[in-house]
N, C-alpha and C positions, 0 to 999 in steps of 0.2 A: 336367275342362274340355276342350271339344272347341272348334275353330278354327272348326268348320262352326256350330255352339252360338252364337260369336260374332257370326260373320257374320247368322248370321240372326236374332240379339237385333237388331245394330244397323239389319235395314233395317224389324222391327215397329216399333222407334221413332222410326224416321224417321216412316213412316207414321203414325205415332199421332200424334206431333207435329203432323206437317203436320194432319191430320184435328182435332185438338183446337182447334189454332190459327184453321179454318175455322166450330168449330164455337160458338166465342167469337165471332167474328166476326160469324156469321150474328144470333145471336141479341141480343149491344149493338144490332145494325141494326134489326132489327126491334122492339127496343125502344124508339127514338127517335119512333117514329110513335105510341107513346102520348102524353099530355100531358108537357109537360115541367116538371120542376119551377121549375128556370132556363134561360126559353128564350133565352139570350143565345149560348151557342154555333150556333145558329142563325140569328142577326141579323149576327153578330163574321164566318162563312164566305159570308155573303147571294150574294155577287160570284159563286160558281161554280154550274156547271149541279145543277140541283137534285137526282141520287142522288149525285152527286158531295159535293155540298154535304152531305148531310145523313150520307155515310160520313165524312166531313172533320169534321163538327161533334160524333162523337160520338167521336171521340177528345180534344178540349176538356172538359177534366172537372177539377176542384180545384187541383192542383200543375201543371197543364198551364198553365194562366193566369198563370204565375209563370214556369216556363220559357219561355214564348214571348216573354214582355216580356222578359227577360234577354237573351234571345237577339234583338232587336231593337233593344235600345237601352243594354244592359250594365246593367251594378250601378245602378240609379237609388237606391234607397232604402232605407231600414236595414233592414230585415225581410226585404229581397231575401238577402240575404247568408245566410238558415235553409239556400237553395238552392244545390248545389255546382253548379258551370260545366260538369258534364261534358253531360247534357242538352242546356242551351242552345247547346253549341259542335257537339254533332252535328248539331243541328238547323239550325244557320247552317251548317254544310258540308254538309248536306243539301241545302238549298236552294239555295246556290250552285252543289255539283254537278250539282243540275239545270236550272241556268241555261244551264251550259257544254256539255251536252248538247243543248241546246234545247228542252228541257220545258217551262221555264220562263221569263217574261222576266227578265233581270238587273235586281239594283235594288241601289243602296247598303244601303238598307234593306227586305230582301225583306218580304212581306207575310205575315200570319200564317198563311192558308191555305198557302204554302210551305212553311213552319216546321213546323206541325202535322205535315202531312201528310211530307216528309223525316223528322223526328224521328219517328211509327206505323212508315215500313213501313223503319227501319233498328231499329227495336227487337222489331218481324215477325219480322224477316231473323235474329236472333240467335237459337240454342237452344242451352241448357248441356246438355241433359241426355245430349249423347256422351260428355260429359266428364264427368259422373256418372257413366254406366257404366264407363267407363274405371276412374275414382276406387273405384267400388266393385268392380269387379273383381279391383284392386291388392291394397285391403285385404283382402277376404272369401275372393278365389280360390275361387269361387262364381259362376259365369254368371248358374245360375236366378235366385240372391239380387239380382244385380245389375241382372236386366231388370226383376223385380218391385221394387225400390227404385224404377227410373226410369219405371216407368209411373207409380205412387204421383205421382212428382214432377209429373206431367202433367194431374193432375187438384188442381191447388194450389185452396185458400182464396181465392185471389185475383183469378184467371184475366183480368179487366178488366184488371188493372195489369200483370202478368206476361206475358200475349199479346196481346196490344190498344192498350193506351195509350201516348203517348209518355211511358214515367214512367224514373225510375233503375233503378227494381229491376232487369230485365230484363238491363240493363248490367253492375249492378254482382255481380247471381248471375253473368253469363258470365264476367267478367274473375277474381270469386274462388274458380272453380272451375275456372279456366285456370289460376290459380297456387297450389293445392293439388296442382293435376296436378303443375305443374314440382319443387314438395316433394317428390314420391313418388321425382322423377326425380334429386333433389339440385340443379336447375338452379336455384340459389338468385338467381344475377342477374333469370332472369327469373320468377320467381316475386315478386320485390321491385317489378318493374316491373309485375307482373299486377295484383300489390295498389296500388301505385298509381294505377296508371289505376284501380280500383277503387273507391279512393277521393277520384276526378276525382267520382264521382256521388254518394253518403254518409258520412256521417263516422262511419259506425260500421265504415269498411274501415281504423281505426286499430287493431282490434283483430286483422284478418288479422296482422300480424307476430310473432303468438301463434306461429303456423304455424313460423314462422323461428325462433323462439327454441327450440320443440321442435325441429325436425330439427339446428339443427347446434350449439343448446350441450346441451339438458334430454336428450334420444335417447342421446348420446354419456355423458352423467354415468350412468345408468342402467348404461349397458353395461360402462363402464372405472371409475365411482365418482371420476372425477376429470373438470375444465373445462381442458381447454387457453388459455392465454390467447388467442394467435392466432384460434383459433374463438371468443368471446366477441368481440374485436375485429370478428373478423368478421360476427360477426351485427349489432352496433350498425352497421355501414355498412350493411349490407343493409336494416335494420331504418330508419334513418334515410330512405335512398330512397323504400321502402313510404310514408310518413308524409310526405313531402314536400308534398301537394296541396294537405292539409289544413290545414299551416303558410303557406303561399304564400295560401291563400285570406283567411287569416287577418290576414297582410300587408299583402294588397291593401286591404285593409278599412281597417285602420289609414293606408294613404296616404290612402285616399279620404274619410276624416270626422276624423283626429286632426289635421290640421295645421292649423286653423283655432284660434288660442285662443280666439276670440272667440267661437263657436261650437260648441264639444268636447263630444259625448255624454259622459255620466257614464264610461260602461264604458274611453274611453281612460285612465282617470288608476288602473285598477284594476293590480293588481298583475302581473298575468296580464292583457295588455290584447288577451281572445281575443274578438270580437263574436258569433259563435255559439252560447258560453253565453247571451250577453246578450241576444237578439233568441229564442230560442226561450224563457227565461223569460218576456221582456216581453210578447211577441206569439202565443205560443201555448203560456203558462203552464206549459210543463215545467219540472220540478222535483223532488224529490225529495218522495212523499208529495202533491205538487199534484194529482192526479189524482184522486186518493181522498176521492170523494163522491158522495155518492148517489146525484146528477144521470146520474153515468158508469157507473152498475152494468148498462144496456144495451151499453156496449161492453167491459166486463168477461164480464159475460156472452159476448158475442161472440166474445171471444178467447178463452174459456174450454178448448175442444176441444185447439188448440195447443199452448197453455198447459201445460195438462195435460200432456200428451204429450212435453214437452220436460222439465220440470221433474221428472219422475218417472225416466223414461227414462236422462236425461243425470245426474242425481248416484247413480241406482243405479249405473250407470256407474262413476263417478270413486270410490264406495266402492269396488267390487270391486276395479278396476284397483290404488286404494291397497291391498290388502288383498295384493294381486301382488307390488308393488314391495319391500311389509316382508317379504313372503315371500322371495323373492330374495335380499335384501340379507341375509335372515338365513340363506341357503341350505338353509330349508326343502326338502324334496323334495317334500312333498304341497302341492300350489295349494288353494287353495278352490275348491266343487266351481262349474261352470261352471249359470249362470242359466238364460243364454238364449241366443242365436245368437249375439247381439253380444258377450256374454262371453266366447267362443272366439276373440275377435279384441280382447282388452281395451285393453292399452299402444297396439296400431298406431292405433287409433282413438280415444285418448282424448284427444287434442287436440284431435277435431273436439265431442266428450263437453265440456271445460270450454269452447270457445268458444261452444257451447250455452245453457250454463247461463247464463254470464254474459251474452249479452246478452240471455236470456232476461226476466232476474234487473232487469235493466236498464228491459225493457220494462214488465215489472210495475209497477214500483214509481216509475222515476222520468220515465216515459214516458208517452205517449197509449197507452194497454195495448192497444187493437186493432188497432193500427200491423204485432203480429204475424199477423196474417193476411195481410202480405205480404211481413216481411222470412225468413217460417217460411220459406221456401220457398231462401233464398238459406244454408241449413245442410244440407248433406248429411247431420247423422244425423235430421234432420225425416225423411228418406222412409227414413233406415235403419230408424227405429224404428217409422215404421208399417208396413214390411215385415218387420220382428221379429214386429211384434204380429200378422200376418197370417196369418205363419207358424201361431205360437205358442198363440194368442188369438183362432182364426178367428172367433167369435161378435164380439166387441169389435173384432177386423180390419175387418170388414165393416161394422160401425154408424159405422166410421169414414171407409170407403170413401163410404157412403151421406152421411152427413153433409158429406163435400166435394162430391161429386156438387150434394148438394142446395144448399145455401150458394153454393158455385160457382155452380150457377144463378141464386140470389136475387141472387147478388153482381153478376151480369152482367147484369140486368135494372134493378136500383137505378143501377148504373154510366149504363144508355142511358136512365131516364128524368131524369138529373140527382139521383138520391138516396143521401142517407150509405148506411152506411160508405167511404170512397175508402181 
């Protein structure tokens, strides 16, 4: 691995970045000018100069309507509460940032054209994928492998939601790929605060302190076959921090609807009085098994590519690596013989291998299963194992390249005329 190697990985991806992000861009745009499906993000921006207006109205798309009300008038109503605050709080410091600049006029309650637009070009402004190469760097000590993972990562499933839209993902990939960086590095405080803020925007960054639990109790037991107490004490504070948002959000809820008895939703008097279970089953039928019907075998389908790709990938993974561990522990000399690329790198990376599966696993089954076409993007072994397969599987590499390529376009076209999947 050469220094010169890296430098010049990281300014192709800068450039690709910025180029891809233009090139999403260009094309939401000029999808707007077809018919729209719902032409209400059109009517909702009317107020500003019309190309203004119409780049402004084409990031209002699905969860964008739910952030912007949050961020205009707080938690009004139960089902608000599916949405974490981290969005809506960028977007109100968006906009007041730009008041205090004088871009904007100052309002108690900025106007949603503000909102929008603050909350696009600060989720523009964000790209993990340094901190991908970084990450894969670490693990593979492997340049090539790590430019080719991060280009992978630039041609995501999603690209409307990922480059474009004021949505979570974009947030919540940078902040937890900031604090798998700080794992690598041992800085566990701020790794616990990356995932935090992380999961200011999803509740599935509850599962980031997986990350914590490997590096400083499950790493250590491997190497010594013993848990220090101290270190286990310590990861439950760290681990606590990480998890903080999601409790506090949970809080808030409960001040804002349990104190009325005269009035008390069912879900306060539950045992577990968490309202996020509650309002995603009530109001957008998640569940365990809920999804599976007929009705959904188009966005089954849909995820299917992903899908694939993660579920195969990531428990061949976790075989092998367990297949390492018994070896070790029984101070076998001969390993089983190595698969594939990623199998020369089993243990270091097999945490990112079960946080895979599992929320994979999650997605499947107890989820809206197409949802992975955008959260794919926020797991670093998504683009490891399409740059396995690239490698490895050039024929099956390429139909998969081609298949984000294309999808990617469909997806950014459905995004700018107002049509599913979001």
């Amino acid at each position: 691995m050469q220094l010169f190697d890296v430098r010049s990985h990281r300014v192709v991806i800068l450039n690709t970045a910025i180029a891809s992000r233009i090139a999403t861009g260009l094309l939401i745009y000029t999808s707007t000018y077809f018919s729209l499906f719902d032409a209400s993000p059109l009517v909702i921006v009317a107020a500003l100069e019309s190309s203004l207006m119409r780049w402004a109205s084409s990031h209002l798309r699905w969860d964008a309507f739910h952030f912007t009300h949050i961020a205009q008038r707080g938690y009004v109503f139960e089902y608000e509460f599916a949405f974490f605050p981290g969005v809506p709080i960028i977007m109100r410091s968006m906009a007041e940032f730009g008041a205090v600049l004088g871009l904007a006029r100052w309002s108690l309650v900025p106007n949603l054209s503000q909102l929008i637009i603050g909350g696009a070009l600060a989720a523009m402004a964000l790209d993990s994928s340094m901190d991908l190469y970084s990450l894969t760097l670490f693990h593979t000590k492997s340049a090539h492998f790590a430019l080719l993972a991060t280009l992978m990562s630039l041609i995501p499933s999603s690209p409307a939601v990922l480059m474009h839209g004021a949505y979570s993902e974009p947030f919540f990939a940078f902040f937890s790929f900031k604090g798998m960086l700080f794992c690598t590095k041992q800085n566990w405080l701020a790794a616990a605060l990356c995932f935090a803020i992380a999961t200011t925007f999803r509740a599935n960054g509850l599962l980031l302190c997986g990350y914590l639990a490997w590096g400083i109790v499950v790493s250590p037991w491997l190497r010594e076959n013993k848990i220090a107490l101290k270190s286990f004490l310590f990861f439950v504070v760290m681990a606590l921090i990480s998890v903080v948002p999601f409790f506090l959000h949970q809080y808030y809820a409960y001040l804002s609807f349990c104190h009325n008895s005269s009035s008390r939703p069912e879900w306060c008097d539950r045992t577990v009085p968490f309202i996020y279970s509650y309002v995603q089953a009530r109001y957008w039928d998640v569940g365990f098994l809920r999804y599976w019907e007929i009705s959904q075998l188009p966005n089954f389908i849909l995820g299917a590519p992903p899908l694939t790709l993660l579920i195969y990938t990531s428990s061949t993974h976790i075989f092998e690596a367990g297949l390492e561990i018994v070896h070790r522990k029984e101070k076998i000399q001969k390993l089983p013989s190595r698969l594939n690329f990623l199998s020369s790198h089993t243990l270091d990376i097999l945490p990112y291998a079960i946080h895979a599966l599992v929320l994979t696993l999650i997605l499947l089954f107890a989820s809206h299963t197409q949802i992975v076409l955008r959260l794919a993007s926020s797991l670093p072994f998504t683009h490891w194992a399409a740059a396995a397969l690239f490698i490895e599987k050039p024929r099956i590499g390429r139909i998969w390249v081609a298949w984000s390529v294309i999808w990617g376009t469909m997806s950014c076209i459905l995004w700018g005329v107002f049509l599913p999947p979001a």
